[in-house]
C-alpha positions as CSV (number, residue, x, y, z in Angstrom):
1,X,0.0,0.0,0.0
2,X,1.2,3.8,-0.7
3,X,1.0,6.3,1.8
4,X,2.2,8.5,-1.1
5,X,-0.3,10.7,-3.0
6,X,-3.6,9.6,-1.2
7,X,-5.9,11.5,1.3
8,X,-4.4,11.9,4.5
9,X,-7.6,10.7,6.3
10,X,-9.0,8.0,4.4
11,X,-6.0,6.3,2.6
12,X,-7.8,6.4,-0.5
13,X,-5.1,6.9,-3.6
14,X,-5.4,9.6,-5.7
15,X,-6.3,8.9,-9.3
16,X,-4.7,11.8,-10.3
17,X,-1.0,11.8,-8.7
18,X,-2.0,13.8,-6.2
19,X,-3.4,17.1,-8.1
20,X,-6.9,16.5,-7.7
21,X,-6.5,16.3,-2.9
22,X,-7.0,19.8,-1.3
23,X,-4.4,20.7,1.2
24,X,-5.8,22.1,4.4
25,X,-4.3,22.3,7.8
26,X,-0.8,20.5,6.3
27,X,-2.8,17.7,5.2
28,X,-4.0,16.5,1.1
29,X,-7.5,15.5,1.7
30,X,-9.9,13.9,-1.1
31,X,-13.1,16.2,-1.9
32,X,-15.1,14.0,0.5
33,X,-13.5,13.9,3.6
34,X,-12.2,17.4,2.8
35,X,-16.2,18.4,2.9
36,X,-16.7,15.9,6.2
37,X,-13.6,17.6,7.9
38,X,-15.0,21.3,7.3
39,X,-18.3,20.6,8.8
40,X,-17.9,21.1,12.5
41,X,-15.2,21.0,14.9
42,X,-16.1,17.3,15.7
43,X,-15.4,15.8,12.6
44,X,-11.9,17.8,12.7
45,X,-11.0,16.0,15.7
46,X,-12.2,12.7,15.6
47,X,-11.1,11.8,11.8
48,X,-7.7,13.1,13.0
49,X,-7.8,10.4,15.4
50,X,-9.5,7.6,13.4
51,X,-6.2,8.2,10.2
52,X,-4.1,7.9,13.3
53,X,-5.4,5.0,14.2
54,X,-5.6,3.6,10.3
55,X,-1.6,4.7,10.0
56,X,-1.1,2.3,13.2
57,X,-2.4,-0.4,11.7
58,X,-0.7,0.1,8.6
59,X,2.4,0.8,9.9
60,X,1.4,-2.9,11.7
61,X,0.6,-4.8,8.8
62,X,3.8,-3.4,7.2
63,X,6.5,-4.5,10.2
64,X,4.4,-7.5,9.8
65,X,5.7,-8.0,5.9
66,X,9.3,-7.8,6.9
């Protein structure tokens, strides 16, 4: 998997190499969490802690590979 040119917050890879995510808040987010992010202070905090939680597990299943 590529953490590379995908949305900070949902892992899903850009189609476009990365020009079609909208940075905000030093992060490249795809349109739709980028419009879930924006619409209360909530959402900002709890899908910052839910891509933490995704990275974990990625980082995981990656020391797992090796």
């Amino acid at each position: 998997m590529k953490i590379y040119n995908c949305c900070s917050l949902c892992t899903k890879e850009s189609k476009n190499n990365g020009d079609d995510l909208i940075w905000l808040d030093s992060m490249q987010m795809c349109e739709d969490c980028y419009e879930e992010y924006q619409e209360s202070d909530y959402n900002k905090q709890i899908m910052l802690v839910n891509a933490i939680k995704k990275y974990r597990r990625i980082i995981a299943e990656l020391l797992e590979e090796n």
